[in-house]
SESEKE-618085 format. One line per 5 residues: number of its first residue (from 0); their letters; for each residue x, y, z of N, C-alpha, C. Coordinates in nm, 2 decimals. Layout:
BEGIN
NUM> a> X/Y/Z/X/Y/Z/X/Y/Z ~ ...
***
This chain:
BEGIN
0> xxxxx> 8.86/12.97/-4.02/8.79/13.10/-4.00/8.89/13.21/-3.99 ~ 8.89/13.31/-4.06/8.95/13.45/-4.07/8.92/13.52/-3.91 ~ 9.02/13.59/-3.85/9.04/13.65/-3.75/8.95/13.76/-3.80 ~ 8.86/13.77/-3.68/8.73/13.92/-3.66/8.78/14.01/-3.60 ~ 8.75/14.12/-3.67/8.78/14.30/-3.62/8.72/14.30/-3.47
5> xxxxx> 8.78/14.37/-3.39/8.71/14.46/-3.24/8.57/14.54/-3.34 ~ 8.54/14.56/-3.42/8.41/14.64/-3.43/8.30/14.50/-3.50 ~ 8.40/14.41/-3.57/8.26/14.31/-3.60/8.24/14.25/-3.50 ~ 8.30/14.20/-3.38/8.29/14.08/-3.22/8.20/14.24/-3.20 ~ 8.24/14.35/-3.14/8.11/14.41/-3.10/7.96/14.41/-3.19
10> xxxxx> 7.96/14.42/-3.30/7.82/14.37/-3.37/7.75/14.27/-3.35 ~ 7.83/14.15/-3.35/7.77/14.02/-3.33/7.74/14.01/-3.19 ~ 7.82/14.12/-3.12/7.72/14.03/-2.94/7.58/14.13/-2.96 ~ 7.58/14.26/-3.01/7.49/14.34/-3.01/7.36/14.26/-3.09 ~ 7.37/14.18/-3.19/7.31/14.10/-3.28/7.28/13.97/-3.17
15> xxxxx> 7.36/13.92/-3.06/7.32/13.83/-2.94/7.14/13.92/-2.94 ~ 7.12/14.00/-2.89/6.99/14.04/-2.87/6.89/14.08/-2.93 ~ 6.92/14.04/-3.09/6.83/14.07/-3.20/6.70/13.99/-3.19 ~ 6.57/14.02/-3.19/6.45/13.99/-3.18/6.42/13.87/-3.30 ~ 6.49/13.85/-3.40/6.52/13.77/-3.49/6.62/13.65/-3.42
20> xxxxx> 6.59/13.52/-3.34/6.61/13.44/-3.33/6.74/13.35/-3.36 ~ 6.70/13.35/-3.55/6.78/13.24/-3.60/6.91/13.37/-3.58 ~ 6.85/13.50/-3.65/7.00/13.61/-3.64/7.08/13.60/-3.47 ~ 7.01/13.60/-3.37/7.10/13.57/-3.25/7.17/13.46/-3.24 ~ 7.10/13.35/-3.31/7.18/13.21/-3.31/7.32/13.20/-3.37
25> xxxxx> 7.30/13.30/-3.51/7.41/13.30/-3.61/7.52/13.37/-3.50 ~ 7.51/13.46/-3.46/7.56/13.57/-3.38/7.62/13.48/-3.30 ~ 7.56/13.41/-3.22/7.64/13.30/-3.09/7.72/13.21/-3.19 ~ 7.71/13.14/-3.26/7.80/13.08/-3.30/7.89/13.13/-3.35 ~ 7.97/13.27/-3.45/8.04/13.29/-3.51/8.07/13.35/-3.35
30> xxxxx> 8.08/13.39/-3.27/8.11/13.40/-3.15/8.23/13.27/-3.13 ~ 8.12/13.18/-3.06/8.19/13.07/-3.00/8.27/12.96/-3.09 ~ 8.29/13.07/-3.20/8.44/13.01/-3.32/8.50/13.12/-3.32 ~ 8.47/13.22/-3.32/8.60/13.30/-3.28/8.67/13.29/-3.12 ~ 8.64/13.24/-2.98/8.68/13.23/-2.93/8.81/13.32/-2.83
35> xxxxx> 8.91/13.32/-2.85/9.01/13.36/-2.82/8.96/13.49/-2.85 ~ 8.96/13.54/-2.97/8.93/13.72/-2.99/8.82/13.77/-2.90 ~ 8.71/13.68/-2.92/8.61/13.76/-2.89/8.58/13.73/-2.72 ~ 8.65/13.67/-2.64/8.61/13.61/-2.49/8.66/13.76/-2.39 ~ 8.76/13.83/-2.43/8.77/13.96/-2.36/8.64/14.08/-2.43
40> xxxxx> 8.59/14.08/-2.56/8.48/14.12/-2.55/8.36/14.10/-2.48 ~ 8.33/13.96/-2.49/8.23/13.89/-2.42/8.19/13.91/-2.23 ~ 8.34/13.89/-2.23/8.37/13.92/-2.06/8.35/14.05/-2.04 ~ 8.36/14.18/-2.12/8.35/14.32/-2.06/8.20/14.37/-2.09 ~ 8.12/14.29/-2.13/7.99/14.30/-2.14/7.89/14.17/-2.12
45> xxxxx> 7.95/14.14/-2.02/7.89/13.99/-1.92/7.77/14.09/-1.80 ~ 7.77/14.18/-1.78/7.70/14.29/-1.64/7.62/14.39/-1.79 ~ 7.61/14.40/-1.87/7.52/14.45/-2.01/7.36/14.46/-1.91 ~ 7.31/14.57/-1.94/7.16/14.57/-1.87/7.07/14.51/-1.95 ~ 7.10/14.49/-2.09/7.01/14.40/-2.16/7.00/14.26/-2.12
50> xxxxx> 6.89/14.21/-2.11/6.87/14.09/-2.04/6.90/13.98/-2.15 ~ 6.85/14.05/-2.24/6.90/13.94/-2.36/7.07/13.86/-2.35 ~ 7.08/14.00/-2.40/7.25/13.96/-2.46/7.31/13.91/-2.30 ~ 7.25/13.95/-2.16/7.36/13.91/-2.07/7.34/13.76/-2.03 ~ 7.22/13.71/-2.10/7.18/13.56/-2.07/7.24/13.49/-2.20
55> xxxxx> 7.31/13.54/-2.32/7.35/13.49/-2.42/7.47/13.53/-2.40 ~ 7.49/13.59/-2.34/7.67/13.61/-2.32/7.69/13.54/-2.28 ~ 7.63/13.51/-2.13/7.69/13.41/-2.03/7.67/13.27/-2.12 ~ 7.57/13.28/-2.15/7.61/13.09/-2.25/7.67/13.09/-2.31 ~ 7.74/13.18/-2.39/7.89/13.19/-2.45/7.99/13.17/-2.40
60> xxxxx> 7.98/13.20/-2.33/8.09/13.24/-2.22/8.14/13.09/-2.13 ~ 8.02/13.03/-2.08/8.01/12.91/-2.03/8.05/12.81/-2.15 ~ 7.97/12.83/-2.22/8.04/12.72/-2.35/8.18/12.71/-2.39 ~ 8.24/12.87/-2.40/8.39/12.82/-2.40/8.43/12.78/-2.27 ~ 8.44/12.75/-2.17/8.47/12.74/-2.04/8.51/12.62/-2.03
65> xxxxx> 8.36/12.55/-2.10/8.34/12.42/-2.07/8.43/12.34/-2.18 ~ 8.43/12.41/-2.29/8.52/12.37/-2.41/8.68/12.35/-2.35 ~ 8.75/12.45/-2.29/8.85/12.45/-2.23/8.89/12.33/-2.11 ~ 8.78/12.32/-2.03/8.79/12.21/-1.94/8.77/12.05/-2.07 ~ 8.70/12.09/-2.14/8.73/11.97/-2.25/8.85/11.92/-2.28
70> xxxxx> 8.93/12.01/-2.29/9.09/11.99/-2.39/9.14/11.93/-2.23 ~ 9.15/11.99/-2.11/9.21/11.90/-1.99/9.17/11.78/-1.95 ~ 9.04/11.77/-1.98/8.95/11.61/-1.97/8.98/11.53/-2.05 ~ 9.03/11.56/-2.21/9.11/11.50/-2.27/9.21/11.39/-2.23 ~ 9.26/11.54/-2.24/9.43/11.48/-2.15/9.43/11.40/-2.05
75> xxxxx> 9.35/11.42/-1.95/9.33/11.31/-1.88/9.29/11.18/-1.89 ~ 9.19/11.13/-1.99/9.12/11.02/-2.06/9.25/10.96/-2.14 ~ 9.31/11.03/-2.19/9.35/10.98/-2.28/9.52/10.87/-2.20 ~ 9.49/10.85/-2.06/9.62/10.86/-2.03/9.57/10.65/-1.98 ~ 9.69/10.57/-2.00/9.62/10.43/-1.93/9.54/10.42/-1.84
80> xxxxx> 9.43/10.32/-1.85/9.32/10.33/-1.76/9.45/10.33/-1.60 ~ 9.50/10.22/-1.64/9.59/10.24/-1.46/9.63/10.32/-1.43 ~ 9.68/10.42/-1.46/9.69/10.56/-1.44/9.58/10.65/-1.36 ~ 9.47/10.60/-1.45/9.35/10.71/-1.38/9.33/10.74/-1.23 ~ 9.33/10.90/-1.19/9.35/10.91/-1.07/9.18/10.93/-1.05
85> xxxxx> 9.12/10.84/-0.93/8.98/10.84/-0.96/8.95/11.05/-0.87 ~ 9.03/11.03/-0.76/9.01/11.13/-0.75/9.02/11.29/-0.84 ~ 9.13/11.28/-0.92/9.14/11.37/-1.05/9.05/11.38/-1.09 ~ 8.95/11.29/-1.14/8.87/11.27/-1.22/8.71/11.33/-1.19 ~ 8.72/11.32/-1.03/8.61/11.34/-0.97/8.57/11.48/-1.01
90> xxxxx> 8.73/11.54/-0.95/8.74/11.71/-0.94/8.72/11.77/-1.07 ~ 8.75/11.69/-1.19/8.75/11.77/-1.36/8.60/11.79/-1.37 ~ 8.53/11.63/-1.35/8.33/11.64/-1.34/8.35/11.77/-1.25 ~ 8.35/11.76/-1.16/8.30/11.89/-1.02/8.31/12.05/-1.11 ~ 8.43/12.06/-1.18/8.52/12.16/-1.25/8.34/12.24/-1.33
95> xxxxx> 8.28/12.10/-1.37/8.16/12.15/-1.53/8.05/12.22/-1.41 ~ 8.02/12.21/-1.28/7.95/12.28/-1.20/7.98/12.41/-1.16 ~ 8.12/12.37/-1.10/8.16/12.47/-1.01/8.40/12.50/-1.09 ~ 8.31/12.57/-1.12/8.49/12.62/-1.18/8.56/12.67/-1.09 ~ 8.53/12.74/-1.01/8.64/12.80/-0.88/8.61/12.68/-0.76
100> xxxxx> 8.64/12.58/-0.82/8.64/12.44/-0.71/8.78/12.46/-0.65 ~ 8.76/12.49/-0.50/8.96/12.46/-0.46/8.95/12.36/-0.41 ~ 9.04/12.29/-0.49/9.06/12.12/-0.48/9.14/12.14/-0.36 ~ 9.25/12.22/-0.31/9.32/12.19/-0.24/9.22/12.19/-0.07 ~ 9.13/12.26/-0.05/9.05/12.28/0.07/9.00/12.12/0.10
105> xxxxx> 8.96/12.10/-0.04/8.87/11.97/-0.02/8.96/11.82/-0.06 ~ 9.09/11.84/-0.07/9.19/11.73/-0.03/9.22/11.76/0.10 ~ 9.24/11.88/0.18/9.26/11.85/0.27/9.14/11.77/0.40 ~ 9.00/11.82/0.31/8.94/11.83/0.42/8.91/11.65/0.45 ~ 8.95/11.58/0.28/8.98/11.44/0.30/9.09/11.41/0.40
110> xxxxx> 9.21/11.44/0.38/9.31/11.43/0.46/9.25/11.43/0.62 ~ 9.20/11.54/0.61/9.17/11.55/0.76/9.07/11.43/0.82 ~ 8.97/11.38/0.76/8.83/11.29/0.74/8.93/11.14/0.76 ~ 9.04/11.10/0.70/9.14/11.00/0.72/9.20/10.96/0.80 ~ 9.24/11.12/0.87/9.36/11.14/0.95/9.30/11.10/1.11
115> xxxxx> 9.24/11.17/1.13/9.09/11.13/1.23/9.06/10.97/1.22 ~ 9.02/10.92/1.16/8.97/10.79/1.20/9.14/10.70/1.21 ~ 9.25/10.70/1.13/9.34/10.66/1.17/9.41/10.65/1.30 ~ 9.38/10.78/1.34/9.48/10.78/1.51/9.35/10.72/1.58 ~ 9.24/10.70/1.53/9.17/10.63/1.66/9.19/10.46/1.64
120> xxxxx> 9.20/10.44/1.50/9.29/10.28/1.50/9.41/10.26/1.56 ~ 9.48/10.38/1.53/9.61/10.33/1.60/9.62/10.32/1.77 ~ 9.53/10.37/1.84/9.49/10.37/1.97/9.40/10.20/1.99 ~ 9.34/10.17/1.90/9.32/10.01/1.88/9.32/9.94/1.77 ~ 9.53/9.93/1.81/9.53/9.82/1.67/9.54/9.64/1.69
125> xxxxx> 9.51/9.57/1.57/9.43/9.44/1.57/9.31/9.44/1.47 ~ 9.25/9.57/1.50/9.12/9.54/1.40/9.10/9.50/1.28 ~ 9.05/9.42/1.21/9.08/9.40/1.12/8.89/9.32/1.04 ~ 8.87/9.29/0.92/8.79/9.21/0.94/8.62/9.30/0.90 ~ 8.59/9.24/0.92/8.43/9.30/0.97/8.39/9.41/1.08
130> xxxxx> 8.49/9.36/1.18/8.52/9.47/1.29/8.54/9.57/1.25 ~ 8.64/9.60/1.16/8.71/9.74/1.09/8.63/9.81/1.02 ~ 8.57/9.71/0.93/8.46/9.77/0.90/8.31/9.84/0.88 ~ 8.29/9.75/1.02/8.16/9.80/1.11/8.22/9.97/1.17 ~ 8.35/9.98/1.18/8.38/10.05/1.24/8.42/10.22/1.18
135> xxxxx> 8.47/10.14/1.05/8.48/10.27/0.96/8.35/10.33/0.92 ~ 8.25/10.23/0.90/8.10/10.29/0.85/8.06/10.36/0.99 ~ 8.08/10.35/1.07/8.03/10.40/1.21/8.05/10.54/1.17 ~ 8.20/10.55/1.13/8.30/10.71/1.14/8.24/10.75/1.06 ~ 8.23/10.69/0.87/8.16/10.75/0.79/8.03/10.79/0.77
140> xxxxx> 7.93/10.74/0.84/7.80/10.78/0.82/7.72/10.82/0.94 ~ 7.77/10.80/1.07/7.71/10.82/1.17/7.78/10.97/1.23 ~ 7.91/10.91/1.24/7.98/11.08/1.26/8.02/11.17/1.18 ~ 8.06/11.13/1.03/8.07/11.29/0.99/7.92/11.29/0.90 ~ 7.83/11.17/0.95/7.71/11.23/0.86/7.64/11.23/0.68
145> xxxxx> 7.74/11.09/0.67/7.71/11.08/0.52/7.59/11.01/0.45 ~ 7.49/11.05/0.35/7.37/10.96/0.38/7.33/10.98/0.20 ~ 7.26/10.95/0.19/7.19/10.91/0.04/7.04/11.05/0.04 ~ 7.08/11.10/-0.11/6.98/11.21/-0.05/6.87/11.15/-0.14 ~ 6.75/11.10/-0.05/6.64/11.05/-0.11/6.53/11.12/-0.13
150> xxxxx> 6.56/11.24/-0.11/6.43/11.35/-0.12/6.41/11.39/-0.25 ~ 6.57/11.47/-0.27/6.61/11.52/-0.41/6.73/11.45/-0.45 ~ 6.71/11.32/-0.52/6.80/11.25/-0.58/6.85/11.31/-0.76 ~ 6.75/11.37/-0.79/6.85/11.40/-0.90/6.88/11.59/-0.93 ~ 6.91/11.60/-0.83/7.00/11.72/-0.75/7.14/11.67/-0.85
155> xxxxx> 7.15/11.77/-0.95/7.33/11.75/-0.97/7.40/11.77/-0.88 ~ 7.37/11.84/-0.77/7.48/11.87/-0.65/7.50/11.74/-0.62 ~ 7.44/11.64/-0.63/7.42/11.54/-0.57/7.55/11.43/-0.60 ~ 7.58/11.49/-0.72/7.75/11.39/-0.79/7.85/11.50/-0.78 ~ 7.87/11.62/-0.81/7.98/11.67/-0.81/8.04/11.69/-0.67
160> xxxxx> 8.17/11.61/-0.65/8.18/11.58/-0.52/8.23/11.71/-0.41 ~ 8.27/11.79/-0.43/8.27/11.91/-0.36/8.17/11.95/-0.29 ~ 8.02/11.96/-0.37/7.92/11.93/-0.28/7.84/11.85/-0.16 ~ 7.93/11.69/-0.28/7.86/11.62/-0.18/7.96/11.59/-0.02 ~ 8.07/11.63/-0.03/8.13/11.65/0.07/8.10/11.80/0.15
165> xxxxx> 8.08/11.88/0.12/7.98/11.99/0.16/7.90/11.95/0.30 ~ 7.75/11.91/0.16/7.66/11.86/0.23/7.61/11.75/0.29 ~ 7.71/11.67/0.28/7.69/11.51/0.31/7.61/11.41/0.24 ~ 7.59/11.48/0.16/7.42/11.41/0.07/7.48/11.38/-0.03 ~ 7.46/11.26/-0.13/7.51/11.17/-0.22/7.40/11.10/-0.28
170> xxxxx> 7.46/11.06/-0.39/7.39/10.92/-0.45/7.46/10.86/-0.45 ~ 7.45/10.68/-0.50/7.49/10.59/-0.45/7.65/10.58/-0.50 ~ 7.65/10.65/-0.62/7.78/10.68/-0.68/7.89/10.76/-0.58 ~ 7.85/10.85/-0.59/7.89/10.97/-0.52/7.96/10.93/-0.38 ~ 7.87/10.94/-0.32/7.90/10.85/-0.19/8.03/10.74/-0.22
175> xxxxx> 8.01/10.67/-0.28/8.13/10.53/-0.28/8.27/10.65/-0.32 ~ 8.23/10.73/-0.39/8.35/10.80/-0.43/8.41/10.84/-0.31 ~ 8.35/10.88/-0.25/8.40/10.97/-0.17/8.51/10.86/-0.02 ~ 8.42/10.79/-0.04/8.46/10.67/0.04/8.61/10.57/0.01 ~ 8.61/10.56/-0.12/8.68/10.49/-0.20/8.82/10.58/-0.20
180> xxxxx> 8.75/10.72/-0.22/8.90/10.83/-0.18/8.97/10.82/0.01 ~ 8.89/10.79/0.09/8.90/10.79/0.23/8.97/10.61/0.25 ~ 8.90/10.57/0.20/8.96/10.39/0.17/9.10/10.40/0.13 ~ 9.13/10.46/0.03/9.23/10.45/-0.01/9.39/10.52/0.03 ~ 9.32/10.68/0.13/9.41/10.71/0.22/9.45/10.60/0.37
185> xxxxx> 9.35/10.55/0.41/9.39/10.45/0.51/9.39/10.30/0.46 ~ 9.45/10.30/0.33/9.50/10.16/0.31/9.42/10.04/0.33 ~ 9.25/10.05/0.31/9.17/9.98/0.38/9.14/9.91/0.21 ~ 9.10/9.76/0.27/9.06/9.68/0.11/8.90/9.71/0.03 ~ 8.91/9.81/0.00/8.76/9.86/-0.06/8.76/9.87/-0.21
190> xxxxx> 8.68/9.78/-0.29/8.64/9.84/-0.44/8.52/9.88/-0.48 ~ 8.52/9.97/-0.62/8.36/9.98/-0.62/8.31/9.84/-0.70 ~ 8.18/9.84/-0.71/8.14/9.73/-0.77/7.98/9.78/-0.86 ~ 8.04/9.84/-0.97/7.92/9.94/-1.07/7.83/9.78/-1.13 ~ 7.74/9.76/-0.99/7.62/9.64/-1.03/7.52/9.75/-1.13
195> xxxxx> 7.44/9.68/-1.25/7.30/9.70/-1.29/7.22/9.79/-1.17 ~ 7.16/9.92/-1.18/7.08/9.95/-1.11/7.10/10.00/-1.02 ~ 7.23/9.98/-0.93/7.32/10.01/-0.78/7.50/10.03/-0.79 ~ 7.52/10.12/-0.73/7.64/10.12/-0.70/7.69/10.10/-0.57 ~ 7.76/9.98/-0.55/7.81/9.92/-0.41/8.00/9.93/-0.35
200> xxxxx> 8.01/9.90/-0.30/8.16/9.90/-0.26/8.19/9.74/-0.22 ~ 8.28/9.70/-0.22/8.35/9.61/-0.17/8.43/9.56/-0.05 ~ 8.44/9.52/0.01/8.54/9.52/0.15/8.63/9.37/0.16 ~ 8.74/9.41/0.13/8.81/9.25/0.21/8.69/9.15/0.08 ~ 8.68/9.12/-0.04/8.65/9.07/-0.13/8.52/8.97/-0.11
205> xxxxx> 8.49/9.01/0.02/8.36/8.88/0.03/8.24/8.99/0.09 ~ 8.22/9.13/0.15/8.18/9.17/0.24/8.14/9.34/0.11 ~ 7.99/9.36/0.10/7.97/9.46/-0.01/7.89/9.58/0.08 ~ 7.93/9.69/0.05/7.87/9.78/0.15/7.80/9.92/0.05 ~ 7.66/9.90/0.13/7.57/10.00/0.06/7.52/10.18/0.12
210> xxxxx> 7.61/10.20/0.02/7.69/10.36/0.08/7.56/10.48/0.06 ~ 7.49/10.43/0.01/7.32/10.50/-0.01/7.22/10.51/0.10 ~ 7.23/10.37/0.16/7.19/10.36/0.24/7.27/10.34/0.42 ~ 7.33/10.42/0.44/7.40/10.45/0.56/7.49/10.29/0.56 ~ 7.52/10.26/0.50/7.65/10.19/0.53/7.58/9.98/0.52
215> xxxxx> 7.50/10.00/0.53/7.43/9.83/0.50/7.53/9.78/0.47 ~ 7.55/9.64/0.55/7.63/9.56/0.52/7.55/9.43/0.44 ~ 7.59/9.42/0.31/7.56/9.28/0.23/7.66/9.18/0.20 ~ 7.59/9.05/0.20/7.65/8.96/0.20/7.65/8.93/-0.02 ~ 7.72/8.83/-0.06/7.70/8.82/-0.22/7.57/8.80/-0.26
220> xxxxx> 7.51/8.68/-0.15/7.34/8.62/-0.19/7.23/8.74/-0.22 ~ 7.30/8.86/-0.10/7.19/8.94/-0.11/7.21/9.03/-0.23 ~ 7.30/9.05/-0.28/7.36/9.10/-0.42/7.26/9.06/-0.52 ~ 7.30/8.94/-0.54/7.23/8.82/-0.66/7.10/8.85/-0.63 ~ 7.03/8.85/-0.52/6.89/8.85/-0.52/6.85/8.95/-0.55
225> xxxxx> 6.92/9.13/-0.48/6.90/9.30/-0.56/6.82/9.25/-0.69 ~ 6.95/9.18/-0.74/6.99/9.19/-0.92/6.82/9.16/-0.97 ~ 6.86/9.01/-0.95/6.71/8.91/-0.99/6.57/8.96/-0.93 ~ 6.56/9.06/-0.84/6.43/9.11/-0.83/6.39/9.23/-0.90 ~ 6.52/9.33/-0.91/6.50/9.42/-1.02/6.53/9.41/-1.16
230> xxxxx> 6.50/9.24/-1.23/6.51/9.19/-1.38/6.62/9.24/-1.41 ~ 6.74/9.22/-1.36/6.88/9.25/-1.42/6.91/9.08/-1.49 ~ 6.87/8.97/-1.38/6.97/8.85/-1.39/7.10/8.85/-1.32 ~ 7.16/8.73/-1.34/7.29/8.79/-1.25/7.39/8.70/-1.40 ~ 7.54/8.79/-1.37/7.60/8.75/-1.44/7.71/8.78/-1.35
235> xxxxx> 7.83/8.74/-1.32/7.97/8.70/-1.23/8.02/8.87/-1.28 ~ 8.00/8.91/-1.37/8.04/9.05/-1.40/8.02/9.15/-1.30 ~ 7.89/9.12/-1.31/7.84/9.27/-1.22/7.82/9.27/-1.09 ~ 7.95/9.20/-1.04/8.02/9.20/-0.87/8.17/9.20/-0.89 ~ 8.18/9.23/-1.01/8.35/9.27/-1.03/8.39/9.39/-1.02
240> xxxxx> 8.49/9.43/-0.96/8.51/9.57/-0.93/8.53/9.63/-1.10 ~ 8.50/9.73/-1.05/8.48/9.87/-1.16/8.60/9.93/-1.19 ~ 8.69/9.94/-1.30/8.82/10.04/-1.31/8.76/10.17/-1.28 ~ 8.86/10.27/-1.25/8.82/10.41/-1.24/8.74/10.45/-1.34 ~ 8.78/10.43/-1.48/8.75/10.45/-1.61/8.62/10.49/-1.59
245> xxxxx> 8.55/10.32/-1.58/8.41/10.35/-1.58/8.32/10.42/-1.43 ~ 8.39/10.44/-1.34/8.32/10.49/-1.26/8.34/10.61/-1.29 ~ 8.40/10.68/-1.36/8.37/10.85/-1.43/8.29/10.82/-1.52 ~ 8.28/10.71/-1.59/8.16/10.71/-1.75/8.05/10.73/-1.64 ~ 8.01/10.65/-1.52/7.88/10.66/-1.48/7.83/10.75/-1.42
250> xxxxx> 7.91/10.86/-1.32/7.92/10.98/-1.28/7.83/11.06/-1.40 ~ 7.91/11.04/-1.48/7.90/11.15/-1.64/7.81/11.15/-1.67 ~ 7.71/10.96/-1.68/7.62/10.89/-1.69/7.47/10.99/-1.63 ~ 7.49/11.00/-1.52/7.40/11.01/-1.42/7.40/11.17/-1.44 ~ 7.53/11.26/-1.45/7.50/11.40/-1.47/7.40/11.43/-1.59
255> xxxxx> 7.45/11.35/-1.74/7.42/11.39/-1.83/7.25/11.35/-1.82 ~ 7.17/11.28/-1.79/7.05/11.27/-1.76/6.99/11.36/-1.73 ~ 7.09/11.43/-1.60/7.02/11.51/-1.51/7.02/11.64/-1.58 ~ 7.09/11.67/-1.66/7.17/11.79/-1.73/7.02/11.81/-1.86 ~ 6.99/11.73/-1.92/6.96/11.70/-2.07/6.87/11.80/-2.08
260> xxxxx> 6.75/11.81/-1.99/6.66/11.89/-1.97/6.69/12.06/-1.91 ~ 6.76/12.01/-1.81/6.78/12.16/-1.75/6.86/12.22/-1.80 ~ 6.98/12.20/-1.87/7.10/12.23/-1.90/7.15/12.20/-2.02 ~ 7.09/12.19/-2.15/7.14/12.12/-2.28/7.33/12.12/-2.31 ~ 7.34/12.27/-2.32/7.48/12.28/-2.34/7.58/12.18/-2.21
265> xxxxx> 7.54/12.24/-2.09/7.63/12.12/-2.01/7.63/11.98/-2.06 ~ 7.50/11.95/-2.10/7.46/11.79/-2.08/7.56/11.76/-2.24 ~ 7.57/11.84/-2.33/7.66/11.81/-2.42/7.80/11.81/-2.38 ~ 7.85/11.87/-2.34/8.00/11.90/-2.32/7.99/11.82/-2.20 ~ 7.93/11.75/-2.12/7.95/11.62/-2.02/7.93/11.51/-2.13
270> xxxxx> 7.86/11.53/-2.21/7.85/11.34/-2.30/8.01/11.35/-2.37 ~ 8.07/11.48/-2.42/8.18/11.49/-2.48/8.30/11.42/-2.40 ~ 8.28/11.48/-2.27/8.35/11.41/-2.18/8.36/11.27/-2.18 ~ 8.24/11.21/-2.16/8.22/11.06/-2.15/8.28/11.00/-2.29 ~ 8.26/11.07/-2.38/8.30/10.97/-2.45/8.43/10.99/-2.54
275> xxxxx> 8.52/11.06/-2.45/8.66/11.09/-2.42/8.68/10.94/-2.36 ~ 8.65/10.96/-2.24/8.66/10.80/-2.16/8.68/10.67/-2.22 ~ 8.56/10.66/-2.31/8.52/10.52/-2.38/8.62/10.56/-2.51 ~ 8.63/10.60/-2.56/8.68/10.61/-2.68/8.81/10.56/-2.64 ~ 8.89/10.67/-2.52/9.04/10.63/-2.49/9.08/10.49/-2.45
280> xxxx> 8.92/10.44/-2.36/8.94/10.26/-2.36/8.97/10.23/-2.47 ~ 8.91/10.21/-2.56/8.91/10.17/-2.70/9.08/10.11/-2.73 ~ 9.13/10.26/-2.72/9.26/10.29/-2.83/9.35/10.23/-2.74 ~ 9.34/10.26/-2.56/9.45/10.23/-2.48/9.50/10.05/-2.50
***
């Protein structure tokens, strides 16, 4: 595509508000392919009193955004699944919500959430076991308050984890993330375990813990039986821990659902995402 004049990028946003439909459409798209030229136009008439064009700006605007966080989500997918930092991964999803996310506030506020239950182990060490782990769900769900939000479950706030460390409120995903990031600062034996229907965690390889519901401790039997009452079946798979990989596909999973309706353009540039992920399995 041929570089656009400063007087045609101003026509075409002016044309964003044309009462002719398919003409605003044409107008947004040669827009959001010109890109680079036209995003300092775009941005100096984002506050425009016309309601039109400031509600088609901003979707412009948002679309390259999201495009840009594309090319980094890339990069990231595309690197060996071992590699994947689940945490990275959390904050790029969070990035398609909330773009002024400061990761640094909310690593520390992990650090701090770690650091805290640590010095009270080291004041009683031995624990180990079931003990430890009755004990870390104590800290995680009783004291700082972490719970399964069952009212408004499909709340996007409800996965991008900035929020759900916010508000304490999660889904079953969400939650383990956040956990799984705290697990993994205190050296404790936790995986996730992305069963049919549920997402669980793991402890010390025999002991599965249900982060939705305030910390429930399950044994495997009761696993197998979840499965076989909600017509999954059971298959030895789906109590095998989950690479990071796919615990971003299902994050993505779960946004893009929520997204489809409310949000078309996110819910695209999240499927784009996801299948950055799978694709890069593929090739890695």
């Amino acid at each position: 595509m041929r570089t656009l004049t400063p007087g045609e990028i101003k026509a075409l946003i002016v044309l964003l508000g044309d009462e002719d439909i398919k003409t605003a459409q044409i107008a947004r798209r040669v827009l959001i392919e010109a890109r680079r030229e036209a995003q300092p136009y775009l941005e100096a008439v984002r506050d425009t009193l016309d309601p039109h064009v400031r509600t088609r700006v901003y979707s412009i605007l948002e679309r390259l955004r999201l495009d840009e966080l594309g090319e980094r989500f890339r990069a990231f997918a595309s690197m060996p699944s071992a590699w994947l930092d689940l945490e990275e991964g959390a904050f790029l999803i969070a990035e398609a919500g909330y773009p002024n996310i400061n990761r640094a506030h909310y690593r520390a506020m992990l650090d701090h959430m770690a650091d805290t239950f640590k010095a009270r182990m080291e004041e009683q060490p031995g624990l180990k076991g079931r003990e430890l782990l009755e004990r870390f769900n104590d800290y995680f769900f009783n004291e700082l308050g972490f719970t399964g939000n069952q009212e408004n479950y499909y709340d996007p706030d409800n996965t991008y984890i900035n929020q759900v460390l916010d508000r304490r409120l999660g889904i079953p995903i969400s939650l383990s993330t956040v956990y799984l990031l705290l697990a993994k600062r205190l050296r404790l034996p936790v995986v996730g375990i992305g069963m049919p229907g549920h997402f669980l965690l793991q402890f010390n390889d025999n002991l599965y813990v249900d982060a939705f519901h305030k910390g429930q401790i399950l044994n495997r039997g009761e696993c197998v039986q979840f499965l076989m009452n909600n017509g999954f079946g059971f298959h030895p798979a789906y109590l095998s821990p989950t690479p990071t990989r796919f615990i971003l596909v299902r994050m993505l999973t779960n946004l893009i659902q929520i997204c489809s309706t409310q949000d078309p353009d996110r819910a695209e540039s999240l499927t784009a995402f996801r299948d950055m992920l799978t694709r890069s399995h593929v090739n890695v």
